[in-house]
Jmol script that loads the backbone (N, CA, C; Angstrom):
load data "model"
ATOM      1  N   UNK A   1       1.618   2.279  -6.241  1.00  0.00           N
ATOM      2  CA  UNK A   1       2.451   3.403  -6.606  1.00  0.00           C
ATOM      3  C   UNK A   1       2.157   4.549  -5.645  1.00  0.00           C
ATOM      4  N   UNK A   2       3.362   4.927  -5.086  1.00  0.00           N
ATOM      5  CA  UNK A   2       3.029   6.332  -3.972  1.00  0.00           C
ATOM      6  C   UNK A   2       2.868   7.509  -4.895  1.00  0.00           C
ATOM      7  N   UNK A   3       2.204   8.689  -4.304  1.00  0.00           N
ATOM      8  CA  UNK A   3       1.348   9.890  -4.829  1.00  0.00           C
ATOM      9  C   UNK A   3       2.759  10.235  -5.498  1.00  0.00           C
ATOM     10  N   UNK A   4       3.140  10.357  -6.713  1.00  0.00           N
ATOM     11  CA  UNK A   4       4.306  11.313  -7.236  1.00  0.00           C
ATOM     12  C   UNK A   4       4.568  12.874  -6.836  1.00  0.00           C
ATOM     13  N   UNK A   5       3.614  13.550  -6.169  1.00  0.00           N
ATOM     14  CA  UNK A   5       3.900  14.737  -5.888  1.00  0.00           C
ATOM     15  C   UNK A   5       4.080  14.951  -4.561  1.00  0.00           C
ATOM     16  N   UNK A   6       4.537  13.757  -3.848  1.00  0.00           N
ATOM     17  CA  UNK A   6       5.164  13.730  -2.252  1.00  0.00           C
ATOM     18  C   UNK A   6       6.694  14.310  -2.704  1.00  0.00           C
ATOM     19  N   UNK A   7       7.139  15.117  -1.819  1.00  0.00           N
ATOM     20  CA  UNK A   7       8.943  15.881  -1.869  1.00  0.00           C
ATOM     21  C   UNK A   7       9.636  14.630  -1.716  1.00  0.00           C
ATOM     22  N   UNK A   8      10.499  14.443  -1.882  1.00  0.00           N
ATOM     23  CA  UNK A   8      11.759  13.183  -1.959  1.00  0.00           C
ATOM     24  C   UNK A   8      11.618  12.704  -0.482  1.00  0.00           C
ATOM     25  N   UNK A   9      12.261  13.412  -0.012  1.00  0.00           N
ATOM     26  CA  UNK A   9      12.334  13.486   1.668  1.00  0.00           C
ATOM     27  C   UNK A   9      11.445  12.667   2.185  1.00  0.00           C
ATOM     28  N   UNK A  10      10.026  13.523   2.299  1.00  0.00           N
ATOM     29  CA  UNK A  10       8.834  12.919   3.152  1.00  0.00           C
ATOM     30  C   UNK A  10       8.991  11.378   2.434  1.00  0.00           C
ATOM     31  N   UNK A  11       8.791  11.812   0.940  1.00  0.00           N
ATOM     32  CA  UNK A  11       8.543   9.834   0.519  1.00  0.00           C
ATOM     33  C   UNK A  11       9.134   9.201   1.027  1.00  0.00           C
ATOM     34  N   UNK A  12      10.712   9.067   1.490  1.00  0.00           N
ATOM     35  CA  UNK A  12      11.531   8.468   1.997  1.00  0.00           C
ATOM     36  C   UNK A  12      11.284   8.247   3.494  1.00  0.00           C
ATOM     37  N   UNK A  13      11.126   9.042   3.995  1.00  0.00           N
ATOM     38  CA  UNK A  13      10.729   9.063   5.440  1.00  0.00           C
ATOM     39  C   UNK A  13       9.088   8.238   5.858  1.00  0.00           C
ATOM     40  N   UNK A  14       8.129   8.413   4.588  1.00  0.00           N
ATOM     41  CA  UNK A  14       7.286   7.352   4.793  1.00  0.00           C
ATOM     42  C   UNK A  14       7.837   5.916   4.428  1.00  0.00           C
ATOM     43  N   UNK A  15       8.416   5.584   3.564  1.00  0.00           N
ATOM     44  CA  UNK A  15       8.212   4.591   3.356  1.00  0.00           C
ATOM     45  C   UNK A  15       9.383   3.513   4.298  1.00  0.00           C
ATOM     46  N   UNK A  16      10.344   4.280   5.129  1.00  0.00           N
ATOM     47  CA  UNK A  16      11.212   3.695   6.147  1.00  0.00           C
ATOM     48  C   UNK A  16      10.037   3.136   7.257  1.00  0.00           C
ATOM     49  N   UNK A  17       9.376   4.412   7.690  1.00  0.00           N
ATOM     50  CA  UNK A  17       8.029   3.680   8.660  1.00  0.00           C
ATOM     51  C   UNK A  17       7.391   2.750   7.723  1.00  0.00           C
ATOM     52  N   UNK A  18       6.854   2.425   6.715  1.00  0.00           N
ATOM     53  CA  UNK A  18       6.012   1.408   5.843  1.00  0.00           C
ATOM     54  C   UNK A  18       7.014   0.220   6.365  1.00  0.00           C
ATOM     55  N   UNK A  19       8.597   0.563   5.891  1.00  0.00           N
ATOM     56  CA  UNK A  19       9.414  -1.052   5.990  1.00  0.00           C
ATOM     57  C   UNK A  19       9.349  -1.203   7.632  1.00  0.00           C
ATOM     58  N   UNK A  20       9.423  -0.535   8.618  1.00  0.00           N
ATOM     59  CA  UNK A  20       9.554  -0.877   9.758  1.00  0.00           C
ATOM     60  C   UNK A  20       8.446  -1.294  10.731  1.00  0.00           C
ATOM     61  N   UNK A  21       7.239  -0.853  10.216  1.00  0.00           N
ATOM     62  CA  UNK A  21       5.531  -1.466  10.268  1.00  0.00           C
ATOM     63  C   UNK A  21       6.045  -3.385  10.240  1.00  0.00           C
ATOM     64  N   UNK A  22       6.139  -2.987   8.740  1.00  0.00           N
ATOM     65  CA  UNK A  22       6.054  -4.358   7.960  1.00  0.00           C
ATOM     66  C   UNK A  22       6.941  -5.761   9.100  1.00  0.00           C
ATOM     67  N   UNK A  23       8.059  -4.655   9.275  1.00  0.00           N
ATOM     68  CA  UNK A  23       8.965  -5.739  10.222  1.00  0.00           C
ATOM     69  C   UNK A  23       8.638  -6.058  11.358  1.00  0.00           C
ATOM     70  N   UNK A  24       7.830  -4.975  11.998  1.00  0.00           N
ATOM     71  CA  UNK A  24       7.100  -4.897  13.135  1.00  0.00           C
ATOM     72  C   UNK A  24       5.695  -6.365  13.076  1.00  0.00           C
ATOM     73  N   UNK A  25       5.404  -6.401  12.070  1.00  0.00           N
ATOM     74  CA  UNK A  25       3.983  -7.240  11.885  1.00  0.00           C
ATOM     75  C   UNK A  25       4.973  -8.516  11.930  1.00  0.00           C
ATOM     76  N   UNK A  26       6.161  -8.920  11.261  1.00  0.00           N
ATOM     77  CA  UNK A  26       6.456 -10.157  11.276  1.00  0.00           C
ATOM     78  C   UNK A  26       7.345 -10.655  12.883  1.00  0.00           C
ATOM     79  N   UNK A  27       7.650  -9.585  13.049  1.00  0.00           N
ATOM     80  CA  UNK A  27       8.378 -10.151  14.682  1.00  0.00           C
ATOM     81  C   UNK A  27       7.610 -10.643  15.463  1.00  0.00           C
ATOM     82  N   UNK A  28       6.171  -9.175  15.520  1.00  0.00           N
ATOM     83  CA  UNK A  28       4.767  -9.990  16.235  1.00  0.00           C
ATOM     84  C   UNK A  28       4.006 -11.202  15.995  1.00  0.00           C
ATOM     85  N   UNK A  29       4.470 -11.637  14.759  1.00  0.00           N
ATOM     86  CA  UNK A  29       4.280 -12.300  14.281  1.00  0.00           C
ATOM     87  C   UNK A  29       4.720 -14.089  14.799  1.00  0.00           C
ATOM     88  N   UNK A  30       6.158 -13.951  14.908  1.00  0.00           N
ATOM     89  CA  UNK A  30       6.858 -14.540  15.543  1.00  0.00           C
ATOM     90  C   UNK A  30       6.798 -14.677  17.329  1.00  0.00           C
ATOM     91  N   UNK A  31       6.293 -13.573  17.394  1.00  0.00           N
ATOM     92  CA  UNK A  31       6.492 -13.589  18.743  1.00  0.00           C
ATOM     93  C   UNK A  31       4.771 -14.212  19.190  1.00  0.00           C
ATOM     94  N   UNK A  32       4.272 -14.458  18.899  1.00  0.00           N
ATOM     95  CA  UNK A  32       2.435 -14.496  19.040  1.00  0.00           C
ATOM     96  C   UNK A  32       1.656 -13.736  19.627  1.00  0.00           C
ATOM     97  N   UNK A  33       1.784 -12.581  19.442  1.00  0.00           N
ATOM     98  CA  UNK A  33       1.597 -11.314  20.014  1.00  0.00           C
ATOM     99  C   UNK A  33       0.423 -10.245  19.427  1.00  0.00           C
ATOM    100  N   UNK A  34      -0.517 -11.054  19.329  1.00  0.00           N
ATOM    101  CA  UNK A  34      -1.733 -10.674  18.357  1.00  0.00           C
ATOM    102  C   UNK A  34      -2.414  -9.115  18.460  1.00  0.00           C
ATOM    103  N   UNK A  35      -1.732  -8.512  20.219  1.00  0.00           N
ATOM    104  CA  UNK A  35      -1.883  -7.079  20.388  1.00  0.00           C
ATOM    105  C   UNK A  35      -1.015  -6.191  18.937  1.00  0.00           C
ATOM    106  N   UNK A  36       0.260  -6.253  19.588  1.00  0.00           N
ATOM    107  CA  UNK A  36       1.427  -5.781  19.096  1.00  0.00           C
ATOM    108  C   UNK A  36       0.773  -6.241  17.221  1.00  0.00           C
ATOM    109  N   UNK A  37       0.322  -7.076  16.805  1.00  0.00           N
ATOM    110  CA  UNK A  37       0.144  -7.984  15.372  1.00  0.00           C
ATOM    111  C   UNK A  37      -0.632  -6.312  14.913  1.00  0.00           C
ATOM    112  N   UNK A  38      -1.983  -6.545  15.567  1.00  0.00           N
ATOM    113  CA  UNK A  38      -2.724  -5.510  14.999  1.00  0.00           C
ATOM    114  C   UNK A  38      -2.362  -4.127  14.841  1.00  0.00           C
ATOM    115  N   UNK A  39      -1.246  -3.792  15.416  1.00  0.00           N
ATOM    116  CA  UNK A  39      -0.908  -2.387  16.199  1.00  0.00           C
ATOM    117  C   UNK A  39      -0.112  -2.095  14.758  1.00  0.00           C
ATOM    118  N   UNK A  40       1.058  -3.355  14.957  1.00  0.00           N
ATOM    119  CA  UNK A  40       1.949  -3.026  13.373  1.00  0.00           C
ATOM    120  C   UNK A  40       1.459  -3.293  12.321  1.00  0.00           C
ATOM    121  N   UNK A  41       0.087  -3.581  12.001  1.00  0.00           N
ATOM    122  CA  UNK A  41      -0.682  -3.899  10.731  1.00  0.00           C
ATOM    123  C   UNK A  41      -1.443  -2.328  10.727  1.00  0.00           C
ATOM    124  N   UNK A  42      -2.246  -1.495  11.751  1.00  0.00           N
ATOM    125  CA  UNK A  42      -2.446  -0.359  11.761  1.00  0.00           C
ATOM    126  C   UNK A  42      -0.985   0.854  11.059  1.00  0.00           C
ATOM    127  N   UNK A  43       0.185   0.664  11.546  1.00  0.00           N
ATOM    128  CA  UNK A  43       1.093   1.143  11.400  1.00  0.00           C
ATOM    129  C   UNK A  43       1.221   0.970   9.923  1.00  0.00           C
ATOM    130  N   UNK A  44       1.089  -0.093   9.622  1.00  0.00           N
ATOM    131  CA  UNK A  44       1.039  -0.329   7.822  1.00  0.00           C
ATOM    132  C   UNK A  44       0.196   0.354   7.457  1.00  0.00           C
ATOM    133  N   UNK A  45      -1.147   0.537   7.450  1.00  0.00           N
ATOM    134  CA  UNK A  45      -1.697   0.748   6.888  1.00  0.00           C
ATOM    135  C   UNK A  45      -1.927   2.556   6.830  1.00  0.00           C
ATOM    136  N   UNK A  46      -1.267   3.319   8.312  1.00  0.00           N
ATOM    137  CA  UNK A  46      -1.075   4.427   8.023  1.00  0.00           C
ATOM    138  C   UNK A  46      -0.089   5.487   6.704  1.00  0.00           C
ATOM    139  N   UNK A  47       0.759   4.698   6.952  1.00  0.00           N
ATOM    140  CA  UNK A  47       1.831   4.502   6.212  1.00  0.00           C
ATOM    141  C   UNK A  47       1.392   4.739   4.730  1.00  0.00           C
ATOM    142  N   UNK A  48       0.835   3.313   4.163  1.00  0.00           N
ATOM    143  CA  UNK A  48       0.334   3.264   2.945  1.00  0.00           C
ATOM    144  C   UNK A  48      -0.590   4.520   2.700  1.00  0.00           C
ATOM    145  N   UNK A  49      -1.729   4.922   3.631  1.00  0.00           N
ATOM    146  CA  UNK A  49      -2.668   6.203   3.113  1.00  0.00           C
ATOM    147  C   UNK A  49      -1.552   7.520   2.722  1.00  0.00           C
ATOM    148  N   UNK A  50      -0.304   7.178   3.483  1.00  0.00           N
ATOM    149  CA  UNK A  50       0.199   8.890   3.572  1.00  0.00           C
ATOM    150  C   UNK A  50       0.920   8.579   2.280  1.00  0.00           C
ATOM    151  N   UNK A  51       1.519   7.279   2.073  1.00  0.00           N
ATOM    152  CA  UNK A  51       2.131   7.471   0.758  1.00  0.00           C
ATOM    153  C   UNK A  51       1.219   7.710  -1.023  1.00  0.00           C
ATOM    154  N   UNK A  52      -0.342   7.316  -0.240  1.00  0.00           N
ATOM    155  CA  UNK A  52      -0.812   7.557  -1.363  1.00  0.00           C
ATOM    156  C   UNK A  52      -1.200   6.489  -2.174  1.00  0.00           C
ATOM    157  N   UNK A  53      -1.040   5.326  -1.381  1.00  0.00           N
ATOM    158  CA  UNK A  53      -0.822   3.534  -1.898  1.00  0.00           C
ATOM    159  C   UNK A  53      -2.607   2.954  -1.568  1.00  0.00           C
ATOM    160  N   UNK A  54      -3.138   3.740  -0.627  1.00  0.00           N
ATOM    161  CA  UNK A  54      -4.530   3.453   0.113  1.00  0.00           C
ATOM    162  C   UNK A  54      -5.185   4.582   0.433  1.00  0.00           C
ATOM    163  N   UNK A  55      -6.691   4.465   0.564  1.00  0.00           N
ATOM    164  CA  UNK A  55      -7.570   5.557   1.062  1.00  0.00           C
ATOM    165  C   UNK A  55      -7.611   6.720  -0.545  1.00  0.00           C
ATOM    166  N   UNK A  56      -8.294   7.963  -0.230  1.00  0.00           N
ATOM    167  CA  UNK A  56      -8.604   8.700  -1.549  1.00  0.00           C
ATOM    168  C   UNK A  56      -7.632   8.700  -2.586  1.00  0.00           C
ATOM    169  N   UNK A  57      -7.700   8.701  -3.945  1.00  0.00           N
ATOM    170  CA  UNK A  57      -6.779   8.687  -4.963  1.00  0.00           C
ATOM    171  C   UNK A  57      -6.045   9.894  -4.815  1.00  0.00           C
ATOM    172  N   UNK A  58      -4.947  10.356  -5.277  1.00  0.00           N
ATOM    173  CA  UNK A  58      -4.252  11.510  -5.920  1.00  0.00           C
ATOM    174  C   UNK A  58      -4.131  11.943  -7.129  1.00  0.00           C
ATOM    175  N   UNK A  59      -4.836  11.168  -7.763  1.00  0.00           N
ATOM    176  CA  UNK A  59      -4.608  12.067  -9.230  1.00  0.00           C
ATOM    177  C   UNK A  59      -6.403  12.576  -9.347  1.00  0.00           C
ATOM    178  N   UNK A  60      -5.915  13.039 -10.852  1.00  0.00           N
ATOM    179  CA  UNK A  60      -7.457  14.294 -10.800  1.00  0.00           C
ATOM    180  C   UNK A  60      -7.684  14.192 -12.695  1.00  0.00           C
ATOM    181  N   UNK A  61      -7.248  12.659 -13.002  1.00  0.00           N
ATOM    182  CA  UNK A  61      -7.397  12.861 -14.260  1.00  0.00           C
ATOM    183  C   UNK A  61      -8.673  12.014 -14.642  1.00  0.00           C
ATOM    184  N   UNK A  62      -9.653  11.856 -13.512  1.00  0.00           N
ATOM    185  CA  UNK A  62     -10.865  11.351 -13.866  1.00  0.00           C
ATOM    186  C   UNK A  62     -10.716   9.521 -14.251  1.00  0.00           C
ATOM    187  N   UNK A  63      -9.871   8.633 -14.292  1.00  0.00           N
ATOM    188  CA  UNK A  63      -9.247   7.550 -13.728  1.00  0.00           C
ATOM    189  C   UNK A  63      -9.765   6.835 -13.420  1.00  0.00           C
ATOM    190  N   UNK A  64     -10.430   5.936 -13.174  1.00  0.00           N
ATOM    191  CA  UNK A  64     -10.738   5.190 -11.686  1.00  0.00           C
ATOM    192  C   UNK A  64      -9.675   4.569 -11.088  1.00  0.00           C
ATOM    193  N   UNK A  65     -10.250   3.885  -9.799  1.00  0.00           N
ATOM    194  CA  UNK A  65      -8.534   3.743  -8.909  1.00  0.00           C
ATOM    195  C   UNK A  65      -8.699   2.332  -8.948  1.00  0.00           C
ATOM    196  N   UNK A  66      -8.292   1.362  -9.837  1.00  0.00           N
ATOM    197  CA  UNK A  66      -8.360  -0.207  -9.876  1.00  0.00           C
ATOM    198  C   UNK A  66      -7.382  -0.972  -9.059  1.00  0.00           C
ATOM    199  N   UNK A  67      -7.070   0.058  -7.809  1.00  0.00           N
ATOM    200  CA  UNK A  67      -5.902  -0.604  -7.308  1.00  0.00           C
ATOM    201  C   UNK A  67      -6.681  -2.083  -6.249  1.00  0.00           C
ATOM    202  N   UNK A  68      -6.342  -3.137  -5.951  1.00  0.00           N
ATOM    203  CA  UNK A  68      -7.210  -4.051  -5.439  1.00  0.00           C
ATOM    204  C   UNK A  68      -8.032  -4.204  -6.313  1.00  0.00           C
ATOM    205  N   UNK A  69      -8.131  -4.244  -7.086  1.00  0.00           N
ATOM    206  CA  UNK A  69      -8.838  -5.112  -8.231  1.00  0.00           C
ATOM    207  C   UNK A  69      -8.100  -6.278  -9.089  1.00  0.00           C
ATOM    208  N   UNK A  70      -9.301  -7.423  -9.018  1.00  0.00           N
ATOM    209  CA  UNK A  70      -8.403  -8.508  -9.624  1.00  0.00           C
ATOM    210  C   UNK A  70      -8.413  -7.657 -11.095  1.00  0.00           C
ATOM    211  N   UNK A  71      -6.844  -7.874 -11.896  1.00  0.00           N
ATOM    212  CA  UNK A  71      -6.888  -7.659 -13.661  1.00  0.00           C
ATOM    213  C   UNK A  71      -7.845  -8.259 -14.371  1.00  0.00           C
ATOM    214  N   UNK A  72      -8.659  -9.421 -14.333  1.00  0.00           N
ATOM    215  CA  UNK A  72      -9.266 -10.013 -14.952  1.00  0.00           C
ATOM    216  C   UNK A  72     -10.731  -9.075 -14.713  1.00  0.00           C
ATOM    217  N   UNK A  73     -10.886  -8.471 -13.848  1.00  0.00           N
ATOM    218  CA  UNK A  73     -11.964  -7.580 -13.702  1.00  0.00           C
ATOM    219  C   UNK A  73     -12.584  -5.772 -13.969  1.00  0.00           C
ATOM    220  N   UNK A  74     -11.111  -5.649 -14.977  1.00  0.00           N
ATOM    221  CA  UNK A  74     -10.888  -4.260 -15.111  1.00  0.00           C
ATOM    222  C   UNK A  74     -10.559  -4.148 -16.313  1.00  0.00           C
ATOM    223  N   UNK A  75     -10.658  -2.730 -16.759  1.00  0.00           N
ATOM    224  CA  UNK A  75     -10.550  -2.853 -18.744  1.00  0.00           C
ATOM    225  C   UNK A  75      -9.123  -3.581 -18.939  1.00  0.00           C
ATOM    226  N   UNK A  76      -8.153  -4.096 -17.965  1.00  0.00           N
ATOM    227  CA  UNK A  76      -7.299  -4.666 -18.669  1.00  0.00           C
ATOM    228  C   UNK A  76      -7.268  -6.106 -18.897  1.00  0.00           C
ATOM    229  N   UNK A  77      -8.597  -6.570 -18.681  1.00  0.00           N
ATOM    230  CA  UNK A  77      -8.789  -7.868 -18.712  1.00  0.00           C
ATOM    231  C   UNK A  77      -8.165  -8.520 -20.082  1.00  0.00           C
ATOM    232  N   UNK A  78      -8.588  -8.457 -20.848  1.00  0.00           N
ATOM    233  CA  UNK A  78      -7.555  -8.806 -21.754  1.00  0.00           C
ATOM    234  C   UNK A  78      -6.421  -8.549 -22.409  1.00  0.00           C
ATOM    235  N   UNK A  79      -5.656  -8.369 -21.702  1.00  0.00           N
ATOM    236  CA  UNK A  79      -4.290  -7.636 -21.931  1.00  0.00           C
ATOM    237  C   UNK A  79      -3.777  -9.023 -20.816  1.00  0.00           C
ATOM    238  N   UNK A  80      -4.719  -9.044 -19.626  1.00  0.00           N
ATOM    239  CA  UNK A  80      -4.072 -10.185 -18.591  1.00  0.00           C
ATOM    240  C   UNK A  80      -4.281 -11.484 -19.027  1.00  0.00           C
ATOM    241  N   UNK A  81      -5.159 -11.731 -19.942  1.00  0.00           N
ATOM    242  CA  UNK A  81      -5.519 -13.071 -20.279  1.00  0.00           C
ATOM    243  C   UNK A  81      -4.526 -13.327 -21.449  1.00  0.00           C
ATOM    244  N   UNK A  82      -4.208 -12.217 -21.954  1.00  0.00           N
ATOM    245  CA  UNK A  82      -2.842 -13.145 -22.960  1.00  0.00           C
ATOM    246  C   UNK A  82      -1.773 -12.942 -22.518  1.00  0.00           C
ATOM    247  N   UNK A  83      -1.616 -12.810 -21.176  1.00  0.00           N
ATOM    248  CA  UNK A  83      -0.410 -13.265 -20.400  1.00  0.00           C
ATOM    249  C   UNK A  83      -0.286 -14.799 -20.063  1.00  0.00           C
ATOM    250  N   UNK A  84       1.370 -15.179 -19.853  1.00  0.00           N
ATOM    251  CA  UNK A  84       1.443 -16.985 -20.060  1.00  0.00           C
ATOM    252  C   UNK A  84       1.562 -17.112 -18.422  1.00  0.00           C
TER     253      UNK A  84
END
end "model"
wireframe off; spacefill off
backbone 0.3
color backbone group
């Protein structure tokens, strides 16, 4: 989830670079281009910090940030285990 208190705009404007990273990693991808690979995987990952998706949290409600955490390892562990 991106930081909710990004202006419309900027969010939008990050997350066009996030999709064009992303497309960037699979062309290099295609292309075998393991420079260019890392370059548009950096590009991702800038992307993600500015939207707020990676790197320090944005909220301030004392939280922890379980993002990358398996569910089975976080108080919602059982909430995931009685999923089918």
């Amino acid at each position: 989830m991106s930081n909710p208190a990004l202006e419309a705009g900027h969010r939008d404007a990050l997350v066009k670079q996030l999709m064009e990273a992303r497309r960037a990693v699979a062309g290099a991808r295609r292309g075998h281009d393991e420079t260019a690979e890392a370059e548009a995987h950096a590009a991702v990952d800038r992307a993600k910090v500015a939207l707020g998706e990676r790197g320090p949290v944005w909220w301030d409600d004392g939280t922890p940030d379980l993002n990358r955490h398996m569910a089975r390892t976080t108080p919602y562990a059982d909430w995931f285990a009685g999923l089918d």
